[in-house]
N, C-alpha and C positions, 0 to 999 in steps of 0.2 A: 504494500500500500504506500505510492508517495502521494503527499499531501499537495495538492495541486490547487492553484487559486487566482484571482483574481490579479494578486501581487506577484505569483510564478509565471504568470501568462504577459503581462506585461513588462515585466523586469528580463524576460527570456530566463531564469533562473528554474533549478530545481527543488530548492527549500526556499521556505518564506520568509526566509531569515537576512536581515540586510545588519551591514555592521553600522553603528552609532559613529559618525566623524568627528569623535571625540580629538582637540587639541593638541595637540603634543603627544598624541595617541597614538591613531589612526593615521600612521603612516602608509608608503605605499605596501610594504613585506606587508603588513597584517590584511591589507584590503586584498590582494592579491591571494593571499591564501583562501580569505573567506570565500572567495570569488572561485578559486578554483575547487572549494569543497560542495558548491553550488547553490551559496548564498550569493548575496552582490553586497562587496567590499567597496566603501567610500571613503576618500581622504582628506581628513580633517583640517581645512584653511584653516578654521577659527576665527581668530579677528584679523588676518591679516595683517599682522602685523610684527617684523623680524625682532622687534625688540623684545618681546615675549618669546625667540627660542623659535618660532613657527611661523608658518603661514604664510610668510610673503613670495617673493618670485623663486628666490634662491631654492627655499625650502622645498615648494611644490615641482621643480625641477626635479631634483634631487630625487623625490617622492613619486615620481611617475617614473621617473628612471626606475625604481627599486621593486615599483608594481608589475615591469615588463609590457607582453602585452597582454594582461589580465583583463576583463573586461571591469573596468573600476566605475565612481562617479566620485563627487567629488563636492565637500559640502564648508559653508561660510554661515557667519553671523551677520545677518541682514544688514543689521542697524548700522554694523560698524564696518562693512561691506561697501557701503554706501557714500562712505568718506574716502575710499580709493574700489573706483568701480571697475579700473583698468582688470585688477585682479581676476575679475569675471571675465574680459577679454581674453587673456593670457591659460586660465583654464577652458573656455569653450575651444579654445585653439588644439587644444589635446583630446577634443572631440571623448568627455566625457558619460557614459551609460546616462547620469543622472545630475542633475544638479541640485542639490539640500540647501534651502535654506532656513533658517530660523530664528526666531525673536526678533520680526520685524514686517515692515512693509514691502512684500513682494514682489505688487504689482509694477513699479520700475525695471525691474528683472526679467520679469516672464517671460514677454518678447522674446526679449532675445534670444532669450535659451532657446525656447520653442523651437525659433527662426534655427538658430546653430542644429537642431536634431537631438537635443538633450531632451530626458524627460526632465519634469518640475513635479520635484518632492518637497512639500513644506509640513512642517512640523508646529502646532499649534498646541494650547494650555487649556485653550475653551470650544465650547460651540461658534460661538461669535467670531474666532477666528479661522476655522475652519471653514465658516461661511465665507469670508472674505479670501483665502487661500484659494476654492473652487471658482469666485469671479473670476479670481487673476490667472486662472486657466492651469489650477493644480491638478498633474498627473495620477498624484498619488499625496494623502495627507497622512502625518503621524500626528496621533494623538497620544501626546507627551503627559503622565502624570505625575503628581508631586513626590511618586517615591524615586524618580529618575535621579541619578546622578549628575553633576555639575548643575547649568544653570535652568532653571523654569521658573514656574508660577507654584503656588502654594496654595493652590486653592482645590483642586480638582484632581482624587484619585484615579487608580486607571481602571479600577473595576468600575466606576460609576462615569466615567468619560471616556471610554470607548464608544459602549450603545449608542451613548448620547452623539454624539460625533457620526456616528455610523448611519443612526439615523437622519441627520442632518443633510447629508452630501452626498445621496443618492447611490449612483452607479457607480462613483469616484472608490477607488479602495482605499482602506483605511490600516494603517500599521499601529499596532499596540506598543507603547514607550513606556519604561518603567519600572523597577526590580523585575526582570526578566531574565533567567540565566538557566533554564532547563526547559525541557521538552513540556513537564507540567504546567509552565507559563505560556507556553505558543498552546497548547490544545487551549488551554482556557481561553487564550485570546480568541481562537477559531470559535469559540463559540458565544463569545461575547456579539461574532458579526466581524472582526478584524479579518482581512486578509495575511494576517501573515505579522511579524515582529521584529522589530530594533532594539539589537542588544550593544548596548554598551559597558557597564564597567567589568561583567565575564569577561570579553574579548582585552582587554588591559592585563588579565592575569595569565598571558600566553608570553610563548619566546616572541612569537615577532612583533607585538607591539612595542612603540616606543614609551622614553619613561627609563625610572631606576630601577633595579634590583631590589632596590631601599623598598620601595615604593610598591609592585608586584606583591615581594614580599609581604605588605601591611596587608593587603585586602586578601591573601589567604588567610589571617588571623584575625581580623575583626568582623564584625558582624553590624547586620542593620542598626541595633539599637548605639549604636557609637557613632551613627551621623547625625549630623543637623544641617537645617538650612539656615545659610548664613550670608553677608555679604560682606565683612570682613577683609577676605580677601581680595575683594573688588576692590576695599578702600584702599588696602594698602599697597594694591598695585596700580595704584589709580586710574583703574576704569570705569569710566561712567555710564553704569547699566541703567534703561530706562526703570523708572518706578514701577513696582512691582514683581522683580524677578531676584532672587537670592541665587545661590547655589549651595547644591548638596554634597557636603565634605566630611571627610573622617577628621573629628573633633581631637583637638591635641590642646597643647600649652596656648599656645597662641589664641585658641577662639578661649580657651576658657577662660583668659584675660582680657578680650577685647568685645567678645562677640555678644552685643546688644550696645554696643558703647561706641557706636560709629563714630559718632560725632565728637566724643574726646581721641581717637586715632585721629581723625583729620587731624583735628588741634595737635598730638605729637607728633604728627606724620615725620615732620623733619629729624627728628629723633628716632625713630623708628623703624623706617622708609629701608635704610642700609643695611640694616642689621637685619633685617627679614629676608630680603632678598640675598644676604651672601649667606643664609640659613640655606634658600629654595635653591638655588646651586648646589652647594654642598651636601643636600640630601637630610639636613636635619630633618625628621621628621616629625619633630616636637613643634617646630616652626611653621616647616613650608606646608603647601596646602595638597591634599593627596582628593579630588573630588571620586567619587566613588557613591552608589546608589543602595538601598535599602536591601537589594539584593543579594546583600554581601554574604549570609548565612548559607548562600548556595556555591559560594569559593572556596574550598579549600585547600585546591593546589593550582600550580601553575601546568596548563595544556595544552598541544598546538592549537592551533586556532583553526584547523580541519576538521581535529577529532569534538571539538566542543560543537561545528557546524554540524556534523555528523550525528553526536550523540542528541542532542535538541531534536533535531526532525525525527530522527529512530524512536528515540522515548516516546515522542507525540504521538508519533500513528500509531504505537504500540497500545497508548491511552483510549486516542480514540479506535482504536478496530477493538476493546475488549469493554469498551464505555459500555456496553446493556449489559455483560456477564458483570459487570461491576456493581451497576443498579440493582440487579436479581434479589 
């Protein structure tokens, strides 16, 4: 039984599994693997931005050199997308499967992707955006819930904003975001009405993703109840997220000194500022910031990132092909 959907038929894929283009992650190695275990691997711009380590030209060079020719796509943060749009040129040029984007205003973008032969996948917190995502001519939407790692909205789980979403936007397929990291999650999502799943912080605890050893290491050992949502490390890497969106981190020294207290960080930032960041270098992990999703109870070791594609679809159909003998 392979699990065949809405999201396999239009992704050309044979699991329903797309990898999360997660930052400093979701490089070309890991998108590449997912891709050839027969999910679709995308690689993670982020904010475009090289002073963060990622994202800009150099990096996504680099990053598609490393994917081959894997069928990849290849995903940015809207908002901050939009401050250097070349970025988008510079990727439709590598004529990518898909383009993700997220936490922001779309419809600028659409076009052109469309026009280049990319799909448009965009990734939403509510219904209301979801709505707006299908004007702007979304191929495929993810519906992002609050247990997702790094950055979202805080408002809306994934079991109760899937449906809602799915109901929403018709024929449009719809991907489930969220503590997600086993086959038990994608069947649930099939039956919420999702086509299929974005896994992001499982795919971080594989060899080919990028990231520390430090860092891998921490998310085999902690578990969901060790995160929060915070913005924190927004302040102190002073990026200006629109109102409303945190991010979901594995809590250390640093949030448990700062985190509800933005506004006295601003105030030390200059103090502060250096000494964090030559933490996030060095891999302190007391300091720097390790985003990671509620999901975490489903990591216990680090796996290539074939066999986690592999085992996810297998468990699923296995769930669902024995779903009535289970009811019985």
């Amino acid at each position: 039984m392979t699990i065949a959907t809405a999201a396999t038929r239009l992704l050309g894929i044979t699991h329903p599994i797309v990898l999360a283009p997660m930052g400093g992650v979701a490089g070309g190695k890991l998108a590449a693997a997912v891709t050839e275990a027969g999910g679709l691997g995308i690689i993670g711009g982020g904010y475009g931005d090289p002073r963060l380590g990622y994202g800009g030209t150099e990096f996504m060079d680099r990053e598609f050199r490393a994917a081959g020719n894997a069928r990849v796509g290849v995903g940015y943060i809207t908002w901050s997308l939009a401050k250097a749009p070349h970025l988008l040129d510079e990727a439709l040029a590598r004529k990518p499967v898909a383009v993700f984007l997220s936490f922001g205003d779309e419809m600028p973008f659409a076009s052109k992707i469309k026009d280049a032969g990319s799909l448009l996948i965009c990734q939403v917190q509510d219904v209301e955006g979801a709505r707006r995502a299908v004007d702007a001519g979304a191929d495929m939407i993810v519906a992002q819930g609050s247990e997702a790692g790094g950055h979202g909205k805080e408002r809306r789980s994934v079991m109760a904003l899937v449906p809602a979403v799915v109901d929403a936007v018709g024929s449009v397929p719809v991907l489930a975001a969220g503590g997600i990291g086993d086959g038990r999650g994608l069947a649930a999502a099939l039956m919420l009405g999702a086509a299929g799943v974005l896994v992001g912080t499982r795919f971080w605890a594989t060899p080919e993703a990028l990231g520390s050893d430090a860092a891998k290491s921490l998310l085999t050992r902690a578990v969901g109840d060790d995160t929060l949502r915070t913005r924190v490390f927004d302040t102190v890497r002073e990026i200006d997220w629109p109102d409303g969106y945190s991010g979901r981190a594995i809590a250390n020294a640093f949030t448990a000194r700062w985190h509800g207290k933005d506004a006295d960080l601003a105030r030390q930032l200059g103090e502060v500022r250096d000494v964090w960041w030559t933490a996030q270098r060095s891999q302190d992990l007391s300091q720097a910031v390790v985003f990671a999703g509620e999901g975490l109870d489903l990591i216990r070791d680090i796996q290539p990132a074939g066999d986690i594609v592999r085992r996810i679809a297998g468990d699923a159909e296995h769930l669902l092909r024995n779903a009535g003998s289970a009811l019985a």
